[in-house]
C-alpha positions, 0 to 999 in steps of 0.5 A: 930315387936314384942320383940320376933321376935329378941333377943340380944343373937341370934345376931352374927357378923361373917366373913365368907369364904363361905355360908357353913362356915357362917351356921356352923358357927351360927349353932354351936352358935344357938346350944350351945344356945339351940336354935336347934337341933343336925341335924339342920346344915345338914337341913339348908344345904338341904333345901337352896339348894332346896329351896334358900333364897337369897334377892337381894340387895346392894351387901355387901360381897363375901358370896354367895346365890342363888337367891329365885326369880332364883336359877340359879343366885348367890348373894353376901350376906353380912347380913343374917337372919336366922329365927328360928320358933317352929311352923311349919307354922311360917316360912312363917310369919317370912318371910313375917315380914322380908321382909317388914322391909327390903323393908320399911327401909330407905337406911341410916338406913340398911347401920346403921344397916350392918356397925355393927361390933359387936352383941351388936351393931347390936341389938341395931341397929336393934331395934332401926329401929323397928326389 
């Protein structure tokens, strides 16, 4: 994957109540960044709930999703991408690039890469596994 794909600013290590919280929670950083816009918040917001974004995988945290595969079956989330593209058909590659990443990685190394604790850890980590 190529350096543009992740930056070490846009790293965040947060605890979260809730999907909402976890969203205004990397809204408010992505923003003061200059990453996204104003409204950014309530389209994340809308967008998951017509079209959800959850992953199944081991269960890591109590934050909830619902399921991309069936949006009627919640699941705990304990790492999150948020993809962030300017051009408006780059999502689905972004997508695509995540996924393979996660689905090629070794079990140890995602476990490295989710026991971070820190943003600067968590880069390191993922870099190192070739995100």
């Amino acid at each position: 994957m190529t350096e543009e794909l992740l930056k070490a600013e846009s790293c965040f290590v947060l605890r979260a109540e809730d999907r909402a919280d976890m969203f205004a929670q990397v809204y408010k950083k992505l923003l003061e960044q200059g990453l996204v816009a104003a409204g950014f918040l309530d389209q994340v917001v809308d967008r998951e709930e017509d079209f959800p974004t959850g992953l199944a995988s081991c269960n890591l945290a109590p934050v909830s999703f619902k399921s991309m595969v069936d949006p009627s079956r919640e699941l705990p989330v304990g790492f999150c991408f948020m993809l962030l593209d300017q051009k408006a058909d780059g999502q689905a590659e972004l997508l695509a690039r995540t996924m393979t990443f996660l689905s090629q990685a070794e079990p140890a190394d995602l476990s490295r890469i989710f026991a971070q604790t820190d943003p600067a850890g968590l880069y390191s980590a993922l870099r190192e596994e070739g995100f």
